[in-house]
C-alpha positions, 0 to 999 in steps of 0.5 A, a space after each residue: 111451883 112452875 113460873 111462867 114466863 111472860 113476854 113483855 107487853 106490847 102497847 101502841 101509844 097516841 101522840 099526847 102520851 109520846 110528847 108527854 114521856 119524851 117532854 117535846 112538842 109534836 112539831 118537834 117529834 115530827 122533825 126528829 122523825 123526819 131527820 131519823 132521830 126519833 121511832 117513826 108511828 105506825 099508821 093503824 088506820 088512815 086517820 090515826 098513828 101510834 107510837 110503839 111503847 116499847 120503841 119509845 122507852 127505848 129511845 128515852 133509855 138511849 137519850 139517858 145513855 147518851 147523855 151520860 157519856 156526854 158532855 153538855 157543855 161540849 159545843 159538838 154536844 146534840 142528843 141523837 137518838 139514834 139507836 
């Protein structure tokens, strides 16, 4: 039997499952998207804008990275997430 391969799927997420995937508030996530440190939305309509779930997943995964080779307790410690 042949196998198929499958692109991975592409999905656009709403701000409520952005704050509840990363656990931050939209204040927050808005003044990390302003500082650069968090996957900007796209703009689908005037009045609405989603999130890629794949750019999201990918900054979780760089926070988990990050913070693996980082110390906590090191006062110079700031999670980034900058990809």
């Amino acid at each position: 039997m042949t196998e198929v391969a499958t692109a991975p799927r592409l999905r656009l997420i709403r701000l409520a499952e952005v704050c509840q995937r990363v656990g931050l508030g939209k204040t927050m996530i808005y003044e990390m998207i302003g500082d650069g440190r968090f996957p900007k939305p796209y703009k689908i309509t005037p009045a609405a804008a989603r999130w890629s779930e794949r750019e999201v997943d990918d900054w979780i995964a760089s926070i988990i990275d990050h913070a693996e080779l980082s110390n906590p307790n090191d006062p110079n410690f700031e999670i980034s997430g900058k990809t």
